[in-house]
C-alpha positions, -999 to 999 in steps of 0.1 A, spaced: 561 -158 908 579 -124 902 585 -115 865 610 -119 844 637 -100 842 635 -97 808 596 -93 801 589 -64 784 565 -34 803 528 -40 804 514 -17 825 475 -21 830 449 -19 855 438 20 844 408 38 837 406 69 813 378 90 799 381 105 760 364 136 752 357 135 716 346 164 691 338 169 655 372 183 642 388 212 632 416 218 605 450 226 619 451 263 610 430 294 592 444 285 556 431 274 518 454 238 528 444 231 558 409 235 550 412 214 517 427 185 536 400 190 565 373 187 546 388 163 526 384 135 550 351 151 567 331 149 537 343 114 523 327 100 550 298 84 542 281 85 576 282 123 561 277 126 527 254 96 521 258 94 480 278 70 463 314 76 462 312 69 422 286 100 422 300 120 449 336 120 449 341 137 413 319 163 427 341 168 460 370 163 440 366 186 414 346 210 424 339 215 460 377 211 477 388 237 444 364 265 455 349 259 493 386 256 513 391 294 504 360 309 514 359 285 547 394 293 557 384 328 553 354 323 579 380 304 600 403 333 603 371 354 616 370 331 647 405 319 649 425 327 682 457 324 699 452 292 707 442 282 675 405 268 668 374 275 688 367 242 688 403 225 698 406 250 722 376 246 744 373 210 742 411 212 753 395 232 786 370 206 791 394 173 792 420 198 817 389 206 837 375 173 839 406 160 848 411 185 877 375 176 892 381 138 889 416 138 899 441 108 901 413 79 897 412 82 863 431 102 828 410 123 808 425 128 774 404 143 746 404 136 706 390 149 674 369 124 647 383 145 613 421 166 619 438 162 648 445 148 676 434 118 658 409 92 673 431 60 668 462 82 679 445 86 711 434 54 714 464 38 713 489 63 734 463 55 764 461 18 759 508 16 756 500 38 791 482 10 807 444 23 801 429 -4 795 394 6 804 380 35 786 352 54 785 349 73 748 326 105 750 315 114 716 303 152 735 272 152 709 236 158 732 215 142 703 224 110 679 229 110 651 249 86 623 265 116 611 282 128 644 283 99 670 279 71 648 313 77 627 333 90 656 322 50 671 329 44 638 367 54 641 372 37 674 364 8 661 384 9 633 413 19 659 401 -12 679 404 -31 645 441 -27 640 447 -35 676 461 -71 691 454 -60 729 422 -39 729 412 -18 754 380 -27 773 356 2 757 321 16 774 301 47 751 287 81 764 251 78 754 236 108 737 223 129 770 196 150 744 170 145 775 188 137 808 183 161 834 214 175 839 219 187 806 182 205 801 196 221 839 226 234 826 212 246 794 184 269 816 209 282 840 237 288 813 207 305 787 189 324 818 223 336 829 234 351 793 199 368 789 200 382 823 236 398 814 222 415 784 211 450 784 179 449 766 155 421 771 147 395 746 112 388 723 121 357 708 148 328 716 158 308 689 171 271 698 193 264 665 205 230 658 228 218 635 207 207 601 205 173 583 193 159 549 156 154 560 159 117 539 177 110 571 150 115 594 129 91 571 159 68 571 154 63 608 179 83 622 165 99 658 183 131 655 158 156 648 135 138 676 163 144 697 167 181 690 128 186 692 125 167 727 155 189 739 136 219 728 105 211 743 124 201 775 142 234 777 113 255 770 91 238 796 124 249 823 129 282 809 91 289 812 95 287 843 120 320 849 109 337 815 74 325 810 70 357 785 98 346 763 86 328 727 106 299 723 110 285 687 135 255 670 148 261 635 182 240 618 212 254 602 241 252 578 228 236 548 249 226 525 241 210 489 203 213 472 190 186 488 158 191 512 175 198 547 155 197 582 133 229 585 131 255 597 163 272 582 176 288 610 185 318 585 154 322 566 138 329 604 158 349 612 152 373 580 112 366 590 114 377 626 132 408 612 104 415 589 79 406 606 89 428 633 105 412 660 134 440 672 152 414 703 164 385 696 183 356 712 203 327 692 216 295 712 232 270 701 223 235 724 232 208 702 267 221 706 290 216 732 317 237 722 317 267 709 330 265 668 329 280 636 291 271 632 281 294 668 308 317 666 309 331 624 275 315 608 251 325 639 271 353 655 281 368 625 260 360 596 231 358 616 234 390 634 238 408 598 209 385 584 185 400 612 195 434 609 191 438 573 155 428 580 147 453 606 161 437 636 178 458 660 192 438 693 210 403 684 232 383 706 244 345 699 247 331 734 277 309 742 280 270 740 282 252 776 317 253 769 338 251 797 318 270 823 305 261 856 271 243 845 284 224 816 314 209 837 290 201 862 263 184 837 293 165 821 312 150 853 277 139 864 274 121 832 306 107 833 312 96 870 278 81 862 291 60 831 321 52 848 305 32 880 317 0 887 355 12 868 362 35 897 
């Protein structure tokens, strides 16, 4: 029987992919940072103290004194097209789209700022996506990262009378194809340098350590990616030492060690002149790689006697990344397209 004339559009029967990311504020200023971190850290998949303790803090002393001196280390990394972070994961979505063409949209989204989670959500399902694939782009779980952003699609599902049908990127912290494009991507960048390295540091992003003891899996995650990539990278630089430390800590309490600045001020001292900093448990490059490791770490080894630093890049949006992230994805999406 052919529709009625008067039934409104429905259109179904698509397929899209969501790139998701932490979040960025919307430009290098005291606001924008204030509202940012506003909503970043009153959530409590983040700050895990309870709002009767914690939000008198936030609110009356952390968003009156850290928005300034963050939007300051934002302008340091801030470019034409805005943030780091927006920017690249903008790259990926555009080149994922162009390597998986018509059969399915690939939109992206951010869990704190904009574009929005729910925004997205929604905009996809009025197209007629009505199976999506959401792709929190975090290597290793954790609550703090891709729980909440599952978090926020749910509560996007919540307010929703026709959902979407919804499948979930797993974290990839061991799967092949990441640990291969982390080698090739790292061995690229060291072979481009014109000294050669002592040391390569593998920093990832720190965490309360009562979270570890709490049950969360990330910092098995990060090790077992670090022992993964050192075994592949043994194999091309087998003279290379290969250590994991943790950074940005925030707050007094006991955070994952090793602090990825304290070691750096040890190598320094201790001796070590070339040193390498990546950055795996990200997958685009942001204000963490590209001011706190590039910036402040390079002036933290120096001071101690270092003389050659690089930060290497993020996967990004280069050729092994793109490759390690349509695998994953044409692989999640079987049986949808």
């Amino acid at each position: 029987m052919p529709r009625p004339a008067d039934h409104p559009a429905a259109p179904t029967g698509r397929v899209a992919v969501l790139l998701t990311n932490l979040g960025t504020p919307d430009a290098a200023e005291k606001g924008a940072v204030k509202r940012y971190l506003a909503e970043f850290l009153s959530d409590r998949r983040v700050v895990e103290i309870p709002p009767i303790a914690w939000q008198p803090i936030l609110r009356g002393i952390i968003l009156n004194t850290r928005p300034r001196k963050s939007a300051h280390a934002y302008s340091q990394v801030w470019t034409e097209d805005g943030s780091p972070l927006a920017a690249i994961t903008r790259r990926q979505a555009d080149a994922l789209q162009a390597r998986l063409g018509d059969r399915v949209k690939v939109d992206w989204a951010m869990r704190y700022g904009r574009p929005a989670i729910a925004d997205k959500v929604q905009a996809l399902k009025d197209a007629g996506f009505d199976r999506i694939l959401f792709a929190p782009l975090y290597p290793q779980y954790s609550g703090a990262t891709t729980a909440t952003a599952v978090d926020a699609l749910g509560a996007a599902l919540g307010r929703m009378r026709w959902q979407p049908a919804i499948r979930t990127l797993p974290p990839y912290h061991d799967d092949p194809a990441y640990i291969a494009a982390l080698q090739a991507d790292i061995a690229r960048q060291i072979a481009a340098l014109a000294w050669k390295p002592e040391v390569l540091l593998l920093s990832f992003h720190g965490m309360p350590e009562r979270t570890l003891h709490l049950g969360d899996p990330y910092h098995c995650h990060c090790r077992k990616t670090a022992r993964l990539l050192a075994g592949a990278m043994a194999q091309t630089h087998p003279d290379l030492r290969i250590d994991v430390t943790f950074q940005s800590r925030f707050g007094r309490a006991k955070w994952l060690e090793p602090a990825t600045d304290a070691v750096l001020q040890a190598e320094g001292k201790a001796g070590t002149k070339r040193l390498v900093v990546a950055a795996p448990g990200f997958s685009a490059d942001c204000l963490e790689t590209l001011e706190e490791l590039a910036m402040q770490g390079r002036d933290q080894f120096t001071a101690a006697g270092g003389e050659h630093f690089a930060a290497l890049a993020c996967l990004n949006d280069g050729a092994p990344g793109m490759d390690m992230l349509e695998s994953l994805v044409v692989r999640e999406l079987g049986g949808w397209v």
